[in-house]
Structures are given as C-alpha cells and as structure tokens.
C-alpha positions in Angstrom: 27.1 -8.9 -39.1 25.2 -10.6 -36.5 22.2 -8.6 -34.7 22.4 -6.8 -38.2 18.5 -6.9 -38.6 17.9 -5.9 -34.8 20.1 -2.8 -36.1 18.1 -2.0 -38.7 15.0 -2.1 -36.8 16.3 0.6 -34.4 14.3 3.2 -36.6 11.6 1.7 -35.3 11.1 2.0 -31.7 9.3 5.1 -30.3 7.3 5.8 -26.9 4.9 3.0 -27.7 7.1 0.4 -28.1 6.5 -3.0 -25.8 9.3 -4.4 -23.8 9.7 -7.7 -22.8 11.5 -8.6 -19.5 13.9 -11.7 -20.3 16.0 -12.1 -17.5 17.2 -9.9 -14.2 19.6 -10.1 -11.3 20.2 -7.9 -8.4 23.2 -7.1 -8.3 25.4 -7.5 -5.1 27.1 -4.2 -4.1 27.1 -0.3 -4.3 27.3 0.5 -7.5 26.6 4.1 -7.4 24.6 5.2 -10.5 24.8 2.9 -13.6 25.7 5.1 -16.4 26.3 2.4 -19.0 25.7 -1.5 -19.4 26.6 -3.7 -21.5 27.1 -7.5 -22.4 30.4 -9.1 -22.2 30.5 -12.6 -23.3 29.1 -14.3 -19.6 29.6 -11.1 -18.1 28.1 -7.7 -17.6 30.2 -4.2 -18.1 28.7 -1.5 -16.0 30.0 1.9 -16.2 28.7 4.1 -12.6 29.7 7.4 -10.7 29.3 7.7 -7.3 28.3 10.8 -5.2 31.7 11.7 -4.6 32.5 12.0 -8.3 34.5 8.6 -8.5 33.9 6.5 -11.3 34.2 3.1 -11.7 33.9 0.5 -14.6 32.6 -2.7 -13.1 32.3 -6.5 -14.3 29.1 -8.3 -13.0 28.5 -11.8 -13.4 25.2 -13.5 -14.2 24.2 -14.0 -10.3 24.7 -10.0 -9.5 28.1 -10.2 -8.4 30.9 -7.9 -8.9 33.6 -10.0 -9.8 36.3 -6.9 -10.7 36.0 -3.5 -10.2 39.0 -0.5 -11.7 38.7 3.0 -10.6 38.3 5.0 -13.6 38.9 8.8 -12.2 40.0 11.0 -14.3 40.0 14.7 -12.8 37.0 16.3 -11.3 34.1 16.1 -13.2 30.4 17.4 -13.1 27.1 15.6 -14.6 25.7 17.4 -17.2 22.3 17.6 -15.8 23.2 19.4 -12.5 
C-alpha cells in the first residue's frame, strides 16, 4: 500500500513534532469553516459549514480556486462544541 510506512509512523507524532511547510495557496472564495481536507488527484476536497448551518463539500484547484461546489444540507444541525 503506498504511504504504508507514513502510516505506520502515525504512532509517532505527539505535541513536539516538527512540521514542515511544503506548499500553500489562498484559496479564492468564502469557504465558511473548513471542517475537512483532503487530496484529490490535482485537486483539493474541502468539506466547510457556514454560519447559517449550510454545508458544502468544495473542490479547490492548486491556484485556490473553487472550481465546483454541491450543497451538502442535510437537516438542521448543531457543532458539537457550541
């Protein structure tokens, strides 16, 4: 499996670990609060909520833009932490 031995070393990360910033982009729109990210072959899967309680599930390119965006409401819903 690929990223197998990046899995295994999930055991050890902790408080101290170092990260290393390899790449960023701003991305170009609202996009609420991220609750989720992740790759997507060239894109980026972002899943957010906004204040109003929608939710959305967003695909991001590598510049920051949102190239497609689905309305993923289901119901009313409340975070967790207040």
């Amino acid at each position: 499996m690929p990223g197998s031995a990046a899995l295994t070393d999930l055991g050890d990360l902790d408080r101290s670990t170092r990260w290393e910033l390899v790449g960023a982009a701003e991305v170009d729109a609202d996009v609420g609060h991220p609750q989720g990210l992740t790759p997507w072959g060239d894109h980026w899967l972002v899943s957010t909520v906004h204040d109003n309680g929608r939710g959305e599930l967003l695909v991001v390119d590598q510049r920051g833009a949102v190239v497609h965006r689905r309305d993923v409401t289901d119901g009313e819903r409340f975070h967790p932490g207040g």
